[in-house]
C-alpha positions in Angstrom: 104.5 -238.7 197.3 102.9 -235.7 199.5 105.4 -233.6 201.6 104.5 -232.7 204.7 105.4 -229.3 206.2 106.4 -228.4 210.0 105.0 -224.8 210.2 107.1 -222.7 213.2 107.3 -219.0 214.4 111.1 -218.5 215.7 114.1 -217.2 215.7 116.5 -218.4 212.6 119.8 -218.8 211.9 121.6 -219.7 208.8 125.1 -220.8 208.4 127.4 -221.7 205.5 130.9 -222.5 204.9 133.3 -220.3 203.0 134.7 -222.1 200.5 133.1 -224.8 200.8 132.9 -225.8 197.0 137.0 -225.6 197.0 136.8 -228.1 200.2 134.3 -230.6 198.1 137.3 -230.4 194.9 139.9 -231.6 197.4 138.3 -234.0 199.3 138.5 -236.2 196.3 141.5 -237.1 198.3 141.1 -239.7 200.7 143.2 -237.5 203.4 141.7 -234.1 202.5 137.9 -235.8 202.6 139.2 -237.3 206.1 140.2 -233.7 207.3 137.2 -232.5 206.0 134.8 -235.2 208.1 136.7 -234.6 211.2 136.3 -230.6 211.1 132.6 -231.2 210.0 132.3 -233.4 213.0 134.0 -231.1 215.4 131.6 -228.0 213.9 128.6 -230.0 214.6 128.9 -231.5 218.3 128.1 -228.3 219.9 124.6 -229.0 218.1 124.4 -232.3 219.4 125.3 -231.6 222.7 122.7 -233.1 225.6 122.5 -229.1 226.7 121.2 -228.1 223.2 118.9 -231.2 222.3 115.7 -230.1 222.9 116.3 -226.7 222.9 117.4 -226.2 219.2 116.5 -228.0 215.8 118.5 -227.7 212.8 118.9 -229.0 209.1 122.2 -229.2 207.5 121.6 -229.3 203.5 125.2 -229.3 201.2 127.4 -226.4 202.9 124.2 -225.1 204.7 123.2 -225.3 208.1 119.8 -223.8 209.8 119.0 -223.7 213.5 115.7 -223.1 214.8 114.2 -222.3 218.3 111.3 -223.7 219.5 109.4 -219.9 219.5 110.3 -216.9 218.5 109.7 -215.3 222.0 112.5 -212.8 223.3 113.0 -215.5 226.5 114.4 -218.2 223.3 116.6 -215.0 222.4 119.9 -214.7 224.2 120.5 -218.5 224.4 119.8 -219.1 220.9 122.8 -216.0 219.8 125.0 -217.6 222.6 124.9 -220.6 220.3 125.0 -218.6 217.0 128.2 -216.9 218.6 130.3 -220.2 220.3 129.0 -221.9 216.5 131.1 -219.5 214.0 134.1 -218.4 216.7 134.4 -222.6 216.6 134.4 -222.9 212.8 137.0 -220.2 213.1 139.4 -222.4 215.6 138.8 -225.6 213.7 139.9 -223.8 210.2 136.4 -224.0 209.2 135.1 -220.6 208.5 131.4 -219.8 208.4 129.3 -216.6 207.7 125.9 -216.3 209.2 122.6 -214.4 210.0 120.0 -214.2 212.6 116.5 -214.0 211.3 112.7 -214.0 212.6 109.3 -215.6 212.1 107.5 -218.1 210.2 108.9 -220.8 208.9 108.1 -224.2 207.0 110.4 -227.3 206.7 109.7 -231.1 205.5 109.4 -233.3 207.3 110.8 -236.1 205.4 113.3 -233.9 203.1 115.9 -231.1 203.7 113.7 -228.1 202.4 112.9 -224.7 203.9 110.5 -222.3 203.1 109.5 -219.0 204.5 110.6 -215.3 205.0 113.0 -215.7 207.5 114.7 -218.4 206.0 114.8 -216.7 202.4 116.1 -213.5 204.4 118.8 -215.0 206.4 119.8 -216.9 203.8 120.3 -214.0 201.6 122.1 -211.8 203.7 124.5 -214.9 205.0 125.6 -215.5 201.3 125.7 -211.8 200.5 128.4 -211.2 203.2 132.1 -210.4 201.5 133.9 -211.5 204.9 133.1 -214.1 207.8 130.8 -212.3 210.0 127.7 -212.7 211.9 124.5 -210.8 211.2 121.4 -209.2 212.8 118.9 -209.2 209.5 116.4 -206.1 209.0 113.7 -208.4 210.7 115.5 -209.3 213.9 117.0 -206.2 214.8 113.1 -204.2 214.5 112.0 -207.4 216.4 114.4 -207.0 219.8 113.8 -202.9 219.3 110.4 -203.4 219.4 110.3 -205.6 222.7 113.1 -203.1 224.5 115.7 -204.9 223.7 118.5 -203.1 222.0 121.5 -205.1 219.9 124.1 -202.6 220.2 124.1 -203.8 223.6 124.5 -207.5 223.3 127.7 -206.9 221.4 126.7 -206.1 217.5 127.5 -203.0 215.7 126.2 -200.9 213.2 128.7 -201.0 210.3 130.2 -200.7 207.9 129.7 -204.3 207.2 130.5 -206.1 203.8 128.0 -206.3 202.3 127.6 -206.9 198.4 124.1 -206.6 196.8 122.0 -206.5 200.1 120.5 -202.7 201.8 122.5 -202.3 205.4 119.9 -200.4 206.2 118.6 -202.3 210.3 121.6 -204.9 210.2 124.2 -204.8 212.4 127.4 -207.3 212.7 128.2 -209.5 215.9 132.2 -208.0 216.7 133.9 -211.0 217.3 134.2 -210.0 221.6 132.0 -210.0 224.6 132.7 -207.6 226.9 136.4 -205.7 227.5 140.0 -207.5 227.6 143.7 -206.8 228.3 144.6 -208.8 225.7 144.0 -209.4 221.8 141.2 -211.4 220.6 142.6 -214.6 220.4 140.5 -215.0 217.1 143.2 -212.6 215.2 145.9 -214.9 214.7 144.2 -217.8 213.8 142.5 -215.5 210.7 145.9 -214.3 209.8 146.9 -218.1 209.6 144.5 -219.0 207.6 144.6 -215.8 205.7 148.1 -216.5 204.5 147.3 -220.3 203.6 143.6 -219.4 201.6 143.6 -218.6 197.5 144.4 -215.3 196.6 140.5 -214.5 195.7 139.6 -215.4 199.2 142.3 -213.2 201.1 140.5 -210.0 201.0 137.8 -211.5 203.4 139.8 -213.0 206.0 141.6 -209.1 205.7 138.0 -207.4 205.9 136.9 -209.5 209.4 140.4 -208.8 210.9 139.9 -205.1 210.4 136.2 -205.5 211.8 137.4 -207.0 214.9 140.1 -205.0 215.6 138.3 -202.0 214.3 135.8 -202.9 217.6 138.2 -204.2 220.2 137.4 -203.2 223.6 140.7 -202.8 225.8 140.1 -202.8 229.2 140.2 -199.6 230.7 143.8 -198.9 232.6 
């Protein structure tokens, strides 16, 4: 049988979960495989919404998901990261944690089969799975790719490190900081990781410590 390929230029996203292969061991269980459904359910409506069909495609492939736009113009840009953002601030709420990275350009997919192909898939991929916390990342492609239209990242709300990294350069990748603007509060997003912090296996700890020093690390307090 031939496969067919979809051939695209846009923006890309890749998602997975964190600890998603200890999830998979439990829900042998008939209760933790219906917690597990539920949460996957909840994750995935926001990509099902009526205000997103159309505008997004995306593959979900064992604890992966990719989202697509429909070009890779600048105008797809800021809707697309609104998305990426509401996405993993959600997986946090729902005790789901992802990590994930923004990429950019060409891209191939099946038609008839979950498979991906291309530079910006291979390159988001890599730096999502590389990341030793739950974050969100501008790869080395998309950050040179809003500089080089005038539009600068540091400005929508990303930073430039340090950022756990593992293998991967840092060098042009910059990490979403969990916050949109300035508050007189904390992010509500603190708590919930020390929850599920206190609850996770001991090898898992560090990275729910190393995102609750990012985003406090980057809080914006609104000035008194």
């Amino acid at each position: 049988m031939q496969i067919s390929w979809l051939s695209r230029q846009s923006w890309v996203a890749v998602f997975d979960v964190l600890g998603f292969g200890r999830l998979l061991e439990q829900a042998d269980h008939d209760l933790s495989r219906a917690i597990l459904t539920s949460q996957l359910d909840d994750l995935l409506n926001s990509l099902r919404s009526e205000t997103v069909k159309g505008k997004l495609e995306w593959l979900i492939f064992s604890d992966t998901i990719a989202i697509f736009t429909p070009t890779e113009e600048p105008k797809d840009y800021p809707w697309f990261l609104l998305q990426c953002k509401n996405l993993i601030k959600q997986s946090i709420a729902i005790r789901l944690p992802l990590r994930g990275a923004i990429s950019i350009g060409r891209s191939f997919s099946a038609n008839e089969h979950p498979i991906v192909l291309g530079r910006p898939f291979s390159e988001a991929f890599q730096y999502c799975e590389d990341q030793d916390w739950i974050g969100l990342l501008l790869t080395p492609s998309a950050t040179r790719a809003l500089r080089s239209v005038g539009l600068e990242p540091l400005h929508h709300h990303f930073v430039d490190g340090p950022i756990p990294l593992r293998r991967m350069a840092p060098d042009d990748v910059l990490a979403y900081r969990f916050q949109d603007g300035a508050t007189n509060f904390q992010n509500p997003l603190v708590p919930q990781l020390q929850n599920m912090q206190h609850s996770a296996p001991a090898e898992a700890k560090p990275k729910y410590a190393r995102t609750i020093e990012h985003i406090q690390r980057y809080h914006r307090w609104v000035a008194g």
